[in-house]
DRENLUMKE-198731 format. One record per residue (C-alpha): x, y, z; residue in three letters. Coordinates in steps of 0.2 Angstrom, whole numbers, padded with zeros to 4 digits, always signed. Example, Ala and Ser with C-alpha at 12.3 -4.5 7.8 and 13.67 -1.06 7.14 Angstrom:
# residues 2
+0062-0022+0039ALA/+0068-0005+0036SER/
This chain:
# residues 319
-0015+0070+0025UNK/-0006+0056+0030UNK/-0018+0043+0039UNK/-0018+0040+0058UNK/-0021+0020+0057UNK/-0004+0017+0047UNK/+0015+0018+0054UNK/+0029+0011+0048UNK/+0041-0001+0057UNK/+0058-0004+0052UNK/+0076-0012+0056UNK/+0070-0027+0065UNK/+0079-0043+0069UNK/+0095-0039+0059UNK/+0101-0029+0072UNK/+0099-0042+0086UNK/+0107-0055+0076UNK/+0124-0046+0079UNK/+0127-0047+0098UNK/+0122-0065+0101UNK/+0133-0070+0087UNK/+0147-0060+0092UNK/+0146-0069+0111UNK/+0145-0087+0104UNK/+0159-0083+0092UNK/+0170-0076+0106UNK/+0167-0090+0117UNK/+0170-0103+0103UNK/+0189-0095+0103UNK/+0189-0096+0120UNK/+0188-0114+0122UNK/+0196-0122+0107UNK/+0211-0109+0107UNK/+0211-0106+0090UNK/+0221-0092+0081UNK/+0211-0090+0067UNK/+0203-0070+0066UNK/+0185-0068+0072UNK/+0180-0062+0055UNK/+0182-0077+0047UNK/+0170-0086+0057UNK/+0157-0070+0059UNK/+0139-0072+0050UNK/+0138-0059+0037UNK/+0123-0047+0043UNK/+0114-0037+0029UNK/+0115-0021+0031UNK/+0106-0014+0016UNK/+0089-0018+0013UNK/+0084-0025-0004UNK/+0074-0017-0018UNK/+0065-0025-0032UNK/+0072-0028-0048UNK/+0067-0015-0061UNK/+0060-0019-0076UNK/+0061-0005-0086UNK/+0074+0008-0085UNK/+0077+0027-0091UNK/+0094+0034-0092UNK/+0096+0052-0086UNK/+0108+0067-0085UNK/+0121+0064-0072UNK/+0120+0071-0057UNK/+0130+0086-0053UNK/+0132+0088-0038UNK/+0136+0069-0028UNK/+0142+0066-0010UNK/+0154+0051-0010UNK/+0146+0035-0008UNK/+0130+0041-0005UNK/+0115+0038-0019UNK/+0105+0053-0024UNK/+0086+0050-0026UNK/+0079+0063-0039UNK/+0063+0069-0040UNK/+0055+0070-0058UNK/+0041+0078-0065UNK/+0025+0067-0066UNK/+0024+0071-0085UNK/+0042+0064-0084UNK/+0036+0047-0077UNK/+0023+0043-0089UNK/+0035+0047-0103UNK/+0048+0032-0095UNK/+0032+0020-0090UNK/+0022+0021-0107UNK/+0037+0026-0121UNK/+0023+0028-0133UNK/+0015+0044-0125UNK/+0021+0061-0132UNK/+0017+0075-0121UNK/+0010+0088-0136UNK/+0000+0073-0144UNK/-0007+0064-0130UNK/-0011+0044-0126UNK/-0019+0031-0136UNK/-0032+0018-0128UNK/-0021+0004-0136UNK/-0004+0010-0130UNK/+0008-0002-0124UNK/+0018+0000-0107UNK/+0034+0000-0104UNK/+0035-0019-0099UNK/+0025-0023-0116UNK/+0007-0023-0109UNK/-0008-0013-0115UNK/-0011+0001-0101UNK/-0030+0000-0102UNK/-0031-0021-0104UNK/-0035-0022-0082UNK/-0053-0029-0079UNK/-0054-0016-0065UNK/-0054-0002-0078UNK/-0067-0010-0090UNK/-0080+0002-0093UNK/-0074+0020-0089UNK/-0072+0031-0103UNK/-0059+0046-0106UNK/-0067+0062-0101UNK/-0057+0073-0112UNK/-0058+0059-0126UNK/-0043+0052-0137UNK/-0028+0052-0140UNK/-0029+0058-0120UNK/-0020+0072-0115UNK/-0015+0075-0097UNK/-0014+0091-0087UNK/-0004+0091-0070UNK/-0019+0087-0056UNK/-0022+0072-0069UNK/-0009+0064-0061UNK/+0002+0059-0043UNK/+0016+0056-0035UNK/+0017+0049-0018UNK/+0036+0046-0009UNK/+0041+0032+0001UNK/+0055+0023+0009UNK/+0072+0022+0002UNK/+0066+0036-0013UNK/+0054+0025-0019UNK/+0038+0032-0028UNK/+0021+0028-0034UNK/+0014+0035-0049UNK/-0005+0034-0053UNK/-0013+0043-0068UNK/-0032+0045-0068UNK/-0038+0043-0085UNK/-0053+0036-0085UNK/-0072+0041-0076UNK/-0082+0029-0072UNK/-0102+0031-0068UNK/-0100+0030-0050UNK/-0091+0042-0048UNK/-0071+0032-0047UNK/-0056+0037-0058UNK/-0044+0026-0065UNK/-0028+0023-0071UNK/-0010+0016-0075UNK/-0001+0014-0060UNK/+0018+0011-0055UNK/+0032+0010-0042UNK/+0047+0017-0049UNK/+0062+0028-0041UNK/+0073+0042-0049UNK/+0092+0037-0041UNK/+0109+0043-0048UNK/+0108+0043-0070UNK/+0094+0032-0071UNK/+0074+0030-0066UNK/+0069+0013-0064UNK/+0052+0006-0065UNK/+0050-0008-0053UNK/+0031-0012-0058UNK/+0016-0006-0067UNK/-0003-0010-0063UNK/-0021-0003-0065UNK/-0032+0005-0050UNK/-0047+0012-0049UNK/-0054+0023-0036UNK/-0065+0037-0026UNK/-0057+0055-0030UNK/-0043+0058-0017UNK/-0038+0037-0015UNK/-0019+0040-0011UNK/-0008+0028-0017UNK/+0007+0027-0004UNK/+0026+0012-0006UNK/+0028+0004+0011UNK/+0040-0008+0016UNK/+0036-0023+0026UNK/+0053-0033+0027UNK/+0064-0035+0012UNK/+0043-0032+0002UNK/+0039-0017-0003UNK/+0023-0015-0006UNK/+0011-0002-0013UNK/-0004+0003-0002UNK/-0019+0010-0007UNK/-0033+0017+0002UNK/-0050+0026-0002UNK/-0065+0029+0006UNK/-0082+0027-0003UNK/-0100+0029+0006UNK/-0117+0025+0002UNK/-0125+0038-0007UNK/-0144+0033+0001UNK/-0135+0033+0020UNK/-0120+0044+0019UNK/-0118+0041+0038UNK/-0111+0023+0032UNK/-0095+0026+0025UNK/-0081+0014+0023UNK/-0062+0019+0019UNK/-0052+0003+0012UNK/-0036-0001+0009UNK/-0028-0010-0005UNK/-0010-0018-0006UNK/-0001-0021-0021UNK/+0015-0034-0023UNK/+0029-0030-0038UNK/+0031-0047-0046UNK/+0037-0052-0064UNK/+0035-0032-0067UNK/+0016-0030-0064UNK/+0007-0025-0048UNK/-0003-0040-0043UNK/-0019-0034-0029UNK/-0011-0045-0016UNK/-0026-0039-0001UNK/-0039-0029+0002UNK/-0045-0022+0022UNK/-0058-0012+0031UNK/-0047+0003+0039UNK/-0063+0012+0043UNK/-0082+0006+0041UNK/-0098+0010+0051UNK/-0115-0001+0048UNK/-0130+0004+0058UNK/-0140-0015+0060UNK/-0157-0020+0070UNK/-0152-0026+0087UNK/-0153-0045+0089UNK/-0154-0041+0110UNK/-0164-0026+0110UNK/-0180-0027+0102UNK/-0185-0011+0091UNK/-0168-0004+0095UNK/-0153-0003+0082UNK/-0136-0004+0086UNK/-0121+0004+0078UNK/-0107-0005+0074UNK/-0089+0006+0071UNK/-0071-0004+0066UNK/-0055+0005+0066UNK/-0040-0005+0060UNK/-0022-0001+0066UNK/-0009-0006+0051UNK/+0010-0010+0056UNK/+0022-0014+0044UNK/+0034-0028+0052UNK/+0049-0037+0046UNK/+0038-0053+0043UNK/+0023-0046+0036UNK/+0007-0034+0040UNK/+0001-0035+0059UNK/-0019-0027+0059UNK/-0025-0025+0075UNK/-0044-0023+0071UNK/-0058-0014+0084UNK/-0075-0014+0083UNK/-0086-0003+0095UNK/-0104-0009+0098UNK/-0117+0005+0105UNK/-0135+0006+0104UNK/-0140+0020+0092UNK/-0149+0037+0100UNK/-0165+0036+0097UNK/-0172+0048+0109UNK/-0186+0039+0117UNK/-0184+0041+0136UNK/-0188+0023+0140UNK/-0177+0017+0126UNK/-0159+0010+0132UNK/-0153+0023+0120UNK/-0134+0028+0117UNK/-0129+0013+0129UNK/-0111+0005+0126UNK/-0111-0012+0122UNK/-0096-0019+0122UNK/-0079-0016+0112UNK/-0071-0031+0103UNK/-0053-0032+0099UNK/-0041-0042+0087UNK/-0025-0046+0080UNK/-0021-0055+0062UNK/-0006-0057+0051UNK/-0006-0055+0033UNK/+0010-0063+0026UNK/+0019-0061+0011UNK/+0016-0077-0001UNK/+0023-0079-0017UNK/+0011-0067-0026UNK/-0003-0063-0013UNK/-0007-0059+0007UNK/-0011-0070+0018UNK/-0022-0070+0031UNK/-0021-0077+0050UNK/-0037-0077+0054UNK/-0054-0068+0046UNK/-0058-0051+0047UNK/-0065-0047+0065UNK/-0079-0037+0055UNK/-0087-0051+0050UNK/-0087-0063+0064UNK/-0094-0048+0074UNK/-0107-0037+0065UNK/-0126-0043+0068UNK/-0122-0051+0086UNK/-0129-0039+0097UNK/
């Protein structure tokens, strides 16, 4: 199910560029007289956006059927993908733990997927539900197969953002990520970037009322996926009162992600009430307050950065 807090935003400034340039070129001619064609003098306005350069690429059968000058964006089989992202898996005899991706690295060398084990042993073989793909813009995909188990419950696994276009599949950049069963791994595009975002919602199994769902962005650089930022979409933390004595109050964020032409806008909320407690001459239930904020996360090189600190942690405890 697609989440409520993201949405994506596209086009942007490109488009506005056009009619102020077009009026101050018009009225240069105007004034100096000059014969020349207004083409000559216009800026050149993209009009494509860009993709990242692949790193590994996989010829394919042609495609049939092709409408003139349009691409077409294929869709290929997951088993497919992990034959083009790691050429030394055979589907009938399964994956080695030192295999080698396709950019030359070993799959299971990531720190985050140190200590899980292979729950069907080695070499690993991989049914269907071991493994998915999650579309994006422009036909982009991302590709996640969950190997490994962990004690706490998380699975994880070789990931990658890759695209089937025309003849070829192309793998743009290959990572590691580890998470709670049902973590969606989705490719956004924020500007000329795009990104790979993933998100997962884990509780504490002692208070299962305190749950958190996370999100995770990846950046395509030098053919890995580098962990570029992670955010609090969802959390919930119940915390003694610092105003009401004997009383505890509730804390509950919500953060609203919009994918911009310069970067990440998060407007964060958190929502302070008094938890129920039942006691008539308790202020029980009451709404404190409800704080609200804004912050950028802007692409850097090979990480996010952040305007300002999360609102969670400026707020939590203060009431």
């Amino acid at each position: 199910m697609e989440s409520r807090f993201v949405r994506q935003v596209q086009g942007g400034a490109r488009v506005s560029l056009l009619g102020p340039l077009l009026t101050l070129a018009a009225s240069a001619f105007a004034v100096v007289g000059c014969s020349t064609p207004l083409e000559q003098n216009q800026a050149h306005v993209p009009v494509r956006q860009s993709v990242p350069v692949s790193v590994c690429t996989e010829q394919l059968a042609p495609v049939k059927a092709k409408t003139q000058g349009k691409a077409v964006v294929r869709d290929l089989d997951p088993a497919q993908w992990l034959e083009i992202i790691i050429p030394q898996y055979v589907e009938d005899k399964g994956l080695e733990p030192t295999s080698l991706d396709c950019t030359g690295h070993y799959v299971f060398a990531n720190e985050s997927l140190r200590g899980g084990a292979s729950d069907k042993g080695w070499p690993r073989t991989f049914d269907p539900e071991d493994m998915t793909i999650q579309s994006g813009p422009g036909g982009m995909r991302v590709f996640w197969a969950r190997t490994l188990k962990f004690d706490d419950n998380t699975e994880g696994g070789p990931i990658a953002l890759v695209r089937a276009i025309d003849d070829r599949a192309e793998v743009y950049g290959v990572g590691s990520y580890r998470g709670h069963p049902g973590s969606k791994l989705t490719p956004v595009r924020a500007g000329n970037d795009v990104l790979v975002i993933a998100e997962t919602k884990e509780c504490d199994p002692e208070n299962p009322g305190e749950c958190r769902k996370r999100a995770t962005f990846f950046l395509p650089r030098r053919g890995r996926l580098i962990e570029g930022a992670a955010i609090d979409v969802e959390r919930v933390a119940v915390v003694p009162s610092a105003l009401e004595r004997g009383l505890f109050a509730r804390y509950r964020l919500t953060t609203d992600i919009t994918y911009r032409p310069d970067g990440i806008l998060l407007l964060e909320q958190v929502d302070v009430r008094i938890v129920e407690n039942g006691l008539p001459d308790k202020d029980s239930g009451r709404h404190l307050r409800t704080v609200e904020f804004g912050r950028f996360l802007k692409v850097e090189r090979d990480s996010l950065f952040s305007s300002n600190e999360p609102l969670w942690d400026r707020v939590v405890g203060q009431d």
